[in-house]
C-alpha positions, 0 to 999 in steps of 0.5 A: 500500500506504502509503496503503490502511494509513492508510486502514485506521487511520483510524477506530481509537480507544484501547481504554478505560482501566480504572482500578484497584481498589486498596485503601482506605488505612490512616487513623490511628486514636488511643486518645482517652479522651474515647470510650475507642475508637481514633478516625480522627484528623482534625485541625481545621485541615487538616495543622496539629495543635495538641498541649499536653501536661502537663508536670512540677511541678517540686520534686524529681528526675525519675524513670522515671515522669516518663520513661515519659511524656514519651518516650511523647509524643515518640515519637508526636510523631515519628511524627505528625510525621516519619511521618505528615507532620502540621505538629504544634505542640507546647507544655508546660508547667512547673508552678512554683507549687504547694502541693507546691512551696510545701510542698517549698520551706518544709520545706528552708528550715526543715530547713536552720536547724534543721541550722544550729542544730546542736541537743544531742544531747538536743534532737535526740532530744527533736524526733525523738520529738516528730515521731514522735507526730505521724507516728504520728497520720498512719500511723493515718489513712492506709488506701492499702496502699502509702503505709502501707507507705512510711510505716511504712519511714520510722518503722522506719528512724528509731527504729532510727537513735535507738535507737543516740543513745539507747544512747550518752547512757544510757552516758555515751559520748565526745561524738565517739561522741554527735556521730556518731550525732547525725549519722546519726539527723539525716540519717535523719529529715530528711523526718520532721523537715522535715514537723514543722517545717513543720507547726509552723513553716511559716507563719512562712516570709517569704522568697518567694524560697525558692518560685521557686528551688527549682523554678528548679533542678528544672526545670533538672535536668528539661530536662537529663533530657529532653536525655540523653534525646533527647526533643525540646524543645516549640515553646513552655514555659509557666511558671505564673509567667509567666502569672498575669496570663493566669491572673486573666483566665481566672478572671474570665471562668468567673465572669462567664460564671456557672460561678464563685464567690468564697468567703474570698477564693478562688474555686471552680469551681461544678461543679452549675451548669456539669453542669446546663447543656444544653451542658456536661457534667461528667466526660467522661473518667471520669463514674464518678469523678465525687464521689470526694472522696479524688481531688478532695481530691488535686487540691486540694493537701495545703495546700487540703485544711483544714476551713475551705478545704473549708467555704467550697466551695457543693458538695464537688466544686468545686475551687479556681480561685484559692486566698487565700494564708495565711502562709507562702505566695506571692501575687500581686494580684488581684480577690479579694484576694492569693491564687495559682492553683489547680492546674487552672486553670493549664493551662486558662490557659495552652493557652487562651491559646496554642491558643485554643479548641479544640485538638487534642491533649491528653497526660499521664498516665493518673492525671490524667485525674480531677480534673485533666483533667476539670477542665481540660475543665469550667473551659476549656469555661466559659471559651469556652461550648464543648464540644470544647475538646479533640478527643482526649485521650491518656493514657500508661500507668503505669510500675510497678516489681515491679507497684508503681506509681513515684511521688515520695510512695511513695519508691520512685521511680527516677531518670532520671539513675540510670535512665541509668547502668543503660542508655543513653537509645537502651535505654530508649527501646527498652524503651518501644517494644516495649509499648504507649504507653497501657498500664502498663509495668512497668520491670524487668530482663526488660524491658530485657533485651529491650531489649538484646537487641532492640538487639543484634540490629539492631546486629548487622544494620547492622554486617554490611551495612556490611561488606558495602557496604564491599567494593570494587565498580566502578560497574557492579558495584553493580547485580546480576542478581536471583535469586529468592531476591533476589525473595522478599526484596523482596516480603517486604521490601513486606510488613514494610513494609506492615504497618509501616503497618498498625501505626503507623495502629492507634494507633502500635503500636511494639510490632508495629512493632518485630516485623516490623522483627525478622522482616525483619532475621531474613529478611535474616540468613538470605539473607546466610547462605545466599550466604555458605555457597553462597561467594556475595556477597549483593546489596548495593542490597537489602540498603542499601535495607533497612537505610536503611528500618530506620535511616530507622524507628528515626530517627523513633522518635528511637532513632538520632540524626540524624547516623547515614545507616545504622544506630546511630551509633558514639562518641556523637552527632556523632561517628559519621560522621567516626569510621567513614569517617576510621578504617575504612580503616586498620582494614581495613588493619590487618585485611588485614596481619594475615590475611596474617601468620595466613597465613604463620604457618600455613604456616610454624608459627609459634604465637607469631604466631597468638597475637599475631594472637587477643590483637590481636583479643581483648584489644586492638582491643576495648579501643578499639570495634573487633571482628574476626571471623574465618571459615573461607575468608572475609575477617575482618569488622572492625565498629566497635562500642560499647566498652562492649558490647564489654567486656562481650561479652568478660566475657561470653565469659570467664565462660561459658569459666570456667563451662565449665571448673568444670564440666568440672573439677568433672565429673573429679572427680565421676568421679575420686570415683565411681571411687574409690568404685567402687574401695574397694567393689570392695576389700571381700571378700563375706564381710565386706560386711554384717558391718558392718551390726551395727545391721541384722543379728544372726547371719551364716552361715559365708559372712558372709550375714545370717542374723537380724535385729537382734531375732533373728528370721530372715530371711524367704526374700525378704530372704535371696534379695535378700541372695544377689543382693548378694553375688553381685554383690560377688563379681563386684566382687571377683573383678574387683578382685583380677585387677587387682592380678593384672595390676598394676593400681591396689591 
């Protein structure tokens, strides 16, 4: 029989195999400007990406703008990186040499020793005048809305602040009085002032220690930005300072390549001769921009822009590539003589020089797209005889405040440090998430309430799994048989996930992202919610590999720091860990005395003791991040939570039981009122209801019924039947009223 069955499986093969179908998988496509289409990105050199990104120029304050930027990029940084397991290196650059800095530099400088000098009051108002005739020759020729508007701030401001001086001397006040208003019109037309000064005084200026310290600090103060911002740091920072040689060089070269000429000691960028070669083409991210000389002249600089500097340019669309040095201004040596970078170059240079000739990644701001990106592409394809110097150009949105855009020149500009006593960095960042990074965002309240609320609701999420890993399980207890609804939550929970995918493949669309991170957390709060009414637990390893993936998502958004393993971390960075697992013991402790207390003290009626109980929960513990929640039949959940928000939940709940306790007030003494008015009408006999109205009747029949007019003619049969209606009715009030006094009731 044993060897017939052999004999019967000798010759029988495996069924063939038939691989499945699948799906194509989803390719990271990226908005590049250089095609104004989502391009598959494919990097040059297998998973290696090569990303410069413009950084700031460094002579004030960062604002929001600088933030909407810069966390933009990170974010995608994270995401190439962290996501899409790209091996990305990532250089930026500081920009410390600049005719805003110089100017900047210079107008400090001289502003500072005219304060020093401390001028009479006459000489100060005699100045301010002086500058506010050359203000007004420049508010006449600007056409741009919104500067004008700026600039017609700043004049307001500063003859309301002389108006007060100039009152002050005609009356002859104490020179304290005098002294005083000195000060305030000073400090108002520091900025007028300071541009006079420059103006008149600039090229005076010898201290060339002024131009490098000046932006030394500023970026000082950008770094620390960056830092409370959790952006992270690039691979690599070039300082222009640092390149100049590297800049020369690069000049040399565009020159000698044909595509540059020397005029008065500059050099300018020949743009007819580079357009009008086969392999070039100028203005490839915005062609229809191409000649628009306001743009160009602000790329240039304020310092760049005289008559003699544009007369010495073949065509008005060149741009300075090294620009000669007047008084007043740094330099350093070169083949055309003392001069100093010009600002497009600077970049060309230094990307050049670290990512040689073609990268992969180029970032900044969408308004830098023309002059400077077009001209950083024209200058650096010169230099190497390519085109491809950049295979994808990424332009961040705008960041606009009310629709109006933020910018350092408007005034109108908020800063990140400010920005960041408003919100926190994790809120900010939200914020950002939830729009498209290349598109403008307007910052606002409603933005950031959003934000918040976003914020609140994962928060929230995190915080109730936590409770519930923390109920004490044994080994085996973990791993729980699943019910369907278990398996509808799983496959949604795939889904969420896939089209998470989808969304960060279509251009890293956070803001789809984040809603079907929403509609996850949202189908899990409705799980929970039906094992708890159904006195179920819910399934812990479902709903921990759910909140992992959320924390794991977030993380590499960079809106969780590192050191948090399941949600957002609780007391700040670094902190988060030892705090929950050293202080949630004693707090469920704490929590499990104190429903035994609750208990005894229902049983035994004790209400001094449940008041203890509620002020432990409602005034003390969420003075130190700890909030309990008590429900009806259930453990008490106990959830470290911020103590900021839990303050503010607090204020929150005390004024919406304070709105509720005015209205309720206020809706007794409504009725009190109507009940009174009601009680005063009833009071009135029929008789005498209308004959006070003397200014609408003129005669009354014997039952006090309006008879005539107050011209004499009588009453037409409708008036008199709606009169007769009244009456009745306040006969009926009446007779009712006069009962109540019957029975005792209010007189």
């Amino acid at each position: 029989m044993a060897g017939s069955s052999g004999e019967q499986g000798k010759g029988r093969r495996q069924p063939q195999w038939s691989p499945p179908t699948g799906s194509e998988p989803c390719k990271l496509r990226l908005y590049n400007s250089l095609t104004r289409n989502k391009d598959v990105f494919i990097p040059q050199n297998g998973n290696r990406v090569t990303w410069y990104c413009c950084g700031p120029t460094v002579y004030d304050a960062s604002h929001m703008g600088h933030a909407r930027s810069y966390i933009s990029f990170d974010i995608l940084r994270r995401v190439l990186r962290d996501y899409f397991k790209f091996d990305v290196f990532y250089c930026m650059n500081i920009t410390d040499i600049d005719d805003k800095i110089i100017k900047r530099a210079r107008q400090n400088c001289l502003f500072e020793r005219y304060r020093e000098r401390r001028p009479p009051a006459a000489q100060l108002l005699e100045d301010v005048h002086t500058a506010l005739k050359s203000f007004s020759v420049k508010l006449d020729e600007t056409t741009d809305p919104d500067k004008k508007q700026m600039l017609e701030r700043v004049q307001l401001a500063v003859q309301l602040a002389a108006a007060p001086l100039e009152e002050a001397m005609r009356s002859n006040l104490a020179a304290e009085d005098i002294a005083r208003r000195a000060q305030v019109l000073l400090e108002e037309a520091k900025d007028l002032l300071s541009d006079w000064l420059d103006c008149t005084l600039g090229s005076e200026v010898t201290d060339n220690s002024i131009f490098s310290k000046l932006p030394k600090f500023w970026e000082g103060e950008f770094h620390k930005d960056m830092e409370a911002l959790n952006v992270l740091p690039p691979d690599v920072l070039t300082r222009v300072s640092e390149y100049v040689p590297e800049i020369v060089n690069f000049v040399q070269k565009i020159v000698d390549n044909g595509y540059g000429y020397a005029s008065n000691g500059s050099v300018y960028f020949d743009t007819a001769k580079f357009a009008s070669s086969e392999r070039h083409s100028y203005g490839k991210l915005v062609p229809e921009a191409v000649g628009d000389q306001k743009a160009l002249q602000e790329g240039e600089g304020d310092l760049s822009i005289s008559a003699d500097r544009l007369s010495e340019k073949r065509s008005p669309s060149d741009f300075a590539l090294w620009k000669a040095s007047k008084p007043g201004e740094p330099s350093w040596p070169c083949p055309w003589g003392k001069g100093r970078p010009g600002w497009h170059i600077e970049c060309s240079a230094m990307a050049g020089t670290l990512l040689g000739a073609s990268m992969d990644i180029h970032g900044g701001g969408f308004d830098l797209r023309f002059p400077h990106h077009d001209n950083e592409l024209a200058q650096s394809e010169a230099y190497f005889e390519n085109d491809c110097w950049v295979r994808y150009f990424l332009h961040t949105g705008h960041l606009t405040i009310a629709g109006c855009k933020m910018s350092k020149s408007l005034k109108n500009f908020i800063t990140i440090k400010d920005a960041l006593k408003q919100h926190s960095a994790r809120q900010l960042r939200l914020a950002f998430l939830m729009h498209s990074w290349k598109d403008t965002l307007d910052y606002s309240s409603n933005t950031m309430e959003s934000a918040l609320q976003f914020e609140k609701f994962m928060n929230e999420f995190f915080l109730n799994v936590k409770d519930i890993l923390r109920a004490p399980v044994d080994i085996t207890g973990q791993f729980e048989k699943w019910e369907e609804e278990e398996a509808e939550l799983n496959e949604s929970f795939y889904s969420k996930k896939a089209a998470v995918h989808a969304a960060l493949c279509d251009n890293v669309d956070t803001r789809t992202v984040l809603e079907e991170m929403r509609a996850l957390v949202s189908q899990c709060n409705l799980y929970m919610a039906a094992r708890k009414a159904a006195r179920r637990r819910p399934n812990r390893a479902l709903l921990e590999t759910v909140a992992l993936y959320l924390t794991h998502m977030l993380k590499i958004f960079g809106a969780i720091e590192e050191e948090s393993s399941l949600g957002f971390p609780v007391g700040g960075p670094g902190t988060s860990l030892n705090l929950e697992s050293t202080v949630m013991p004693y707090l469920q402790v704490l929590s499990e005395f104190r429903e035994g207390v609750r208990k005894i003290a229902r049983e035994k009626k004790v209400p001094e003791v449940l008041q203890l109980s509620d002020a432990l929960r409602d005034d003390i513990l969420p003075e130190l991040g700890v909030r309990l929640e008590d429900h009806e039949g259930l453990p008490t959940v106990v959830k470290l939570v911020d103590r900021e928000m839990l303050l503010k939940e607090r204020e929150e709940k005390k004024r919406v039981e304070e709105e509720k306790r005015k209205k309720k007030e206020e809706a007794a003494k409504r009725k009190q009122e109507q009940e009174a008015a009601k009680l005063a009408k009833m009071k009135i006999p029929p008789s005498e209801m209308f004959l006070s109205e003397s200014d609408k009747y003129s005669k009354f029949d014997e039952n006090g019924l309006p008879t005539h007019d107050t011209e004499g003619k009588e009453l037409s049969k409708g008036q008199a039947k709606k009169l007769k209606k009244l009456f009745e009715a306040q006969e009926k009030l009446h007779k009712e009223y006069l009962q109540m006094v019957q029975n005792g009731g209010p007189e």
